[in-house]
N, C-alpha and C positions, 0 to 999 in steps of 0.2 A: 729612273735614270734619264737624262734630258742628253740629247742627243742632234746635232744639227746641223746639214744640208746646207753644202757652198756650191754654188751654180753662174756660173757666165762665160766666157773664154772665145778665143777666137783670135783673139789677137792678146796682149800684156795685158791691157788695160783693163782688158772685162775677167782677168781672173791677180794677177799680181799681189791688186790689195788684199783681199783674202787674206795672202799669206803676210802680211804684215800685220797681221789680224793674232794667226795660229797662236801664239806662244801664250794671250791671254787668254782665248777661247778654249784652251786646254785645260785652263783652270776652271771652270766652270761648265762645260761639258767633258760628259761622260764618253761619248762618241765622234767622230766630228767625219763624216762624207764630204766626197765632191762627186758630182755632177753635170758632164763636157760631153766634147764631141769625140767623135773618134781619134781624131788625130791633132786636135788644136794643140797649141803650145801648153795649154792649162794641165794637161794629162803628165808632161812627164814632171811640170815643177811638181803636182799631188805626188806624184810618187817619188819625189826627192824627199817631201815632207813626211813620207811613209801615211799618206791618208789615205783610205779605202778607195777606189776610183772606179765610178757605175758611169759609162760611155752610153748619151743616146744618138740616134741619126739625127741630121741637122739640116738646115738648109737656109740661106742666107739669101733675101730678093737684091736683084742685081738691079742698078739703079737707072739701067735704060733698057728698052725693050728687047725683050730676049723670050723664043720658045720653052728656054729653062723657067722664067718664070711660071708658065702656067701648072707646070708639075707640083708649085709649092703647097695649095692646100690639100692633097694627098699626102705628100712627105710631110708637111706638116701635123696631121693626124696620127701619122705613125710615130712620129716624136713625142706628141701628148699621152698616145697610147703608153710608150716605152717608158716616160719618166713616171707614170702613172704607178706601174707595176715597180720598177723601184721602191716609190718610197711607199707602196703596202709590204714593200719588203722590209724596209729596214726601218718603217713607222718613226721620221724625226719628229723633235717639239718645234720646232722651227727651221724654216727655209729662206737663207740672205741670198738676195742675189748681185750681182755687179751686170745684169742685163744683158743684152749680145745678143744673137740670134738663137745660141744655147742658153738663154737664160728662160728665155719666152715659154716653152714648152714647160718647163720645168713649176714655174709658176701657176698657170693654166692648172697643171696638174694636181700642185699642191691647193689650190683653190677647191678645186673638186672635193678633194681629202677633209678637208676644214683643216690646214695647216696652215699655222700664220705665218703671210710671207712678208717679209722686208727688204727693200730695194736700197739700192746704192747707184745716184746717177753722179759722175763725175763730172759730165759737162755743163758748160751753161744753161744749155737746151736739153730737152731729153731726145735721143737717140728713137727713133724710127719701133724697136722692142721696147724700152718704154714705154713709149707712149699709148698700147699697146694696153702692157702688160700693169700698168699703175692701177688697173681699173679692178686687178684681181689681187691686188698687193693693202696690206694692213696700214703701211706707210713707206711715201718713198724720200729718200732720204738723202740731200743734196749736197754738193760740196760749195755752190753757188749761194747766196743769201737768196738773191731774186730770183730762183730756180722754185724756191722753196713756195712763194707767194701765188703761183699762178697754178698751186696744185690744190686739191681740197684735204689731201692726204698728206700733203710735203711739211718735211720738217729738217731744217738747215741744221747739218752737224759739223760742217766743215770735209777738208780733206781725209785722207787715210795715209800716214806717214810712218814709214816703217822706223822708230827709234836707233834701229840702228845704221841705219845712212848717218849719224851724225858722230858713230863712234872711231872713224877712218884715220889713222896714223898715216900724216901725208908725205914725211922724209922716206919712213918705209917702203912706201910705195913709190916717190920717186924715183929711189935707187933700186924699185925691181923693174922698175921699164927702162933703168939706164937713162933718165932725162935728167938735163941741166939745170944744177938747182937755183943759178943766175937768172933762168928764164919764167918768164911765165908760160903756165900749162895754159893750152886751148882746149877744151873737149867737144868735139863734134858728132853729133848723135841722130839719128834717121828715127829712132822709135823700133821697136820689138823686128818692126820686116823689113828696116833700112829704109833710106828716100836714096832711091838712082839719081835723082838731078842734084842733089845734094853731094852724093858722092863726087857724081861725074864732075863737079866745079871745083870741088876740094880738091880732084887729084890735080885737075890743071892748074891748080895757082898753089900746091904745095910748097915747094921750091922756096918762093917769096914768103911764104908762114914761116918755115922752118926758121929761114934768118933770122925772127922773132919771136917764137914760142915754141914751145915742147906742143906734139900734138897727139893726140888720144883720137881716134877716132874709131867708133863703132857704125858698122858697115851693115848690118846686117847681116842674117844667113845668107853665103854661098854669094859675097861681094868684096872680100878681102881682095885687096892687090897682088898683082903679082911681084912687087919689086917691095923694097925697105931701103929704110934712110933713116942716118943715122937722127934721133931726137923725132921720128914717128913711130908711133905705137899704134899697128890698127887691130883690130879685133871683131869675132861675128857679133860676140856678146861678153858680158862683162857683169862681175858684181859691181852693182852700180854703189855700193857704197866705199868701193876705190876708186873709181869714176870720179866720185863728186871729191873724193878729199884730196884728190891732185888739181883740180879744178881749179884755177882765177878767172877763167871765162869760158864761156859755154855759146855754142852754135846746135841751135835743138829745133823739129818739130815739138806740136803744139800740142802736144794731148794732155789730159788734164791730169794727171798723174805727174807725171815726169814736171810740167809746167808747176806746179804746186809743191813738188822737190825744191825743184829748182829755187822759186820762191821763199822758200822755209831756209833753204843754207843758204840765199843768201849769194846768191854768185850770177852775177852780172851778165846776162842772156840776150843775145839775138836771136828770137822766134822765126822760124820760118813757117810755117801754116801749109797745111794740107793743102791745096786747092780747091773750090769748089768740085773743080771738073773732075778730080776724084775723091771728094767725100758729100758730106751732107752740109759743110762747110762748119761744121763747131770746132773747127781749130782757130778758125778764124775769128770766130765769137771768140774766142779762150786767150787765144793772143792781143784782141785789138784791147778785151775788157784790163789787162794788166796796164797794155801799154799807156793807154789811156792816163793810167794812175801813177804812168809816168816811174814804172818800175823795173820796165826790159826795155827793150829796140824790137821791131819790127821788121822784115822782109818778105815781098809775098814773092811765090815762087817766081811768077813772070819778070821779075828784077833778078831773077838769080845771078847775073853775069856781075855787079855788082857787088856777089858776096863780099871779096880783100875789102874794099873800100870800107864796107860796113864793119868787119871785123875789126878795120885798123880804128874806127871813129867809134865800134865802143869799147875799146880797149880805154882810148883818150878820156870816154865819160864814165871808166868803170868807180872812178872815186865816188864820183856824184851820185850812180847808180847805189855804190853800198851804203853808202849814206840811208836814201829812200829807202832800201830794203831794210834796212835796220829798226825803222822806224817804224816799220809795219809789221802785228803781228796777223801771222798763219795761225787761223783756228785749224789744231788738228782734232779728229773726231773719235780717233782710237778708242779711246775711254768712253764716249755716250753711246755710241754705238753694239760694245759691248754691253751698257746697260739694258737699252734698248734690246736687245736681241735676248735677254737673261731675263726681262719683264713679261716678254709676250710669251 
């Protein structure tokens, strides 16, 4: 019976793909776990998808000096310890992971075990747990081509694109938000926890959108407005695959998920990028490597005051834009990566 261990979460990105995984992984294993944090967002989609869900303690280094950090190799041991005892419980043939701070322990552990483990890094760069963790992983496994070359273990599969983000009826959906079907839709998106600066500029220049596009915006938890108007639609969260199929342009952070969506349908994007000064800065890698290729637009946060402008100027280049994107395909990895995880 082959049985097998999904592990990463913390934020969308380090558990989401998985599930755009499940529906083939079900054909070929027998069993299929996850393995989170207590409380991360990966916990309730598992239990939307009814997968078994083993919670270990986590703990995340915080990226400027803090007394929390020094508690981390202690909690950290008790994390290694706890995923340990897992999977001699439920003994899988293989463990994927999408990385994060809950993936790290989880790996570590399966190392010990002799479980082979397979990684999924989404960004250009690998992530801090990566980097990390590659060292007790079978292969890690990149959405990046040149991700792939600077590892001794890397092998370039492409993204991970859920099939059905492409199946969205978009008159359906614009007549369950009530939008004008004369206009075109904006979709404004912060990523899984919302961007505050992001919001905060959209509510002040809404007004002026509205005259020109129907607007979808996703807000994050617990950042909804308090007011409505008519031709906005805001929401915490959203199936993104009515998201994208009212979409003609898109105002997004940069995470490599959502940015490789985006890319694959096809819908004409101004990137806004994380900041350094609160990430590691791979959105920045993620965004400038597209734009480059002359496939999105650009904005970094510190210009936010200029979002209208930018939105009205790639409204103007969105012809151009699909054009480019049409022209370029998204490897998606769905399919090798199922091989992959069925071989080892």
């Amino acid at each position: 019976m082959k049985s097998i261990v999904l592990t990463g979460g913390g934020t969308a990105g380090h558990c989401l793909p998985h599930f755009a995984l499940i529906k083939e992984l079900k054909k070929h294993f027998d069993k299929i776990y996850y393995i989170g944090s207590t409380s991360g967002i990966e916990k309730s989609i598992a239990e939307k998808h009814s997968i078994p869900y083993f919670s270990i303690p986590t703990v995340k280094l915080k990226r400027k000096f803090t007394l929390e950090n020094l508690k981390i190799p202690f909690a950290f041991k008790k994390s290694v310890k706890k995923a340990e005892e897992i999977l001699r419980e439920i003994k899988p043939s293989v463990i994927f992971s999408k990385g994060g701070f809950v993936g790290l322990p989880v790996t570590i552990a399966g190392k010990k075990l002799k479980i082979p483990v397979i990684i999924h890094e989404s960004d250009r760069s690998l992530g801090l747990a990566n980097k990390i963790a590659k060292r007790f992983a079978k292969k890690v496994l990149t959405t990046f081509s040149e991700t792939a070359t600077t590892l001794n273990n890397g092998e370039y599969v492409g993204a991970i694109i859920s099939s059905e983000l492409f199946t969205g009826d978009k008159r359906e959906i614009l007549n369950e938000f009530g939008f004008d079907f004369s206009k075109k839709t904006l979709l404004i998106t912060g990523g899984s926890q919302g961007a505050k600066a992001i919001n905060e500029q959209v509510f002040s220049i809404l007004d002026k959108l509205l005259k020109k596009f129907n607007v979808l915006h996703i807000t994050g938890k617990n950042n909804l407005p308090a007011f409505s108007k008519n031709g906005y639609k805001a929401v915490e969260f959203i199936d993104m695959k009515k998201a994208y199929s009212v979409s003609d342009l898109c105002v997004s952070r940069a995470g490599s998920n959502t940015l490789f969506e985006l890319i694959a349908l096809k819908i004409p994007t101004l990137f806004i990028p994380l900041p350094k000064t609160e990430s590691r800065g791979d959105q920045i890698e993620n965004a400038e490597y597209f734009h480059k290729k002359g496939l999105s637009e650009i904005l970094y946060q510190q210009d936010i005051n200029a979002l209208y402008d930018r939105i009205i100027s790639l409204n103007e280049k969105s012809n151009l834009l699909k054009q480019k994107l049409s022209a370029y395909e998204t490897i998606i990895a769905n399919d090798k990566i199922i091989k992959i995880l069925t071989s080892v």
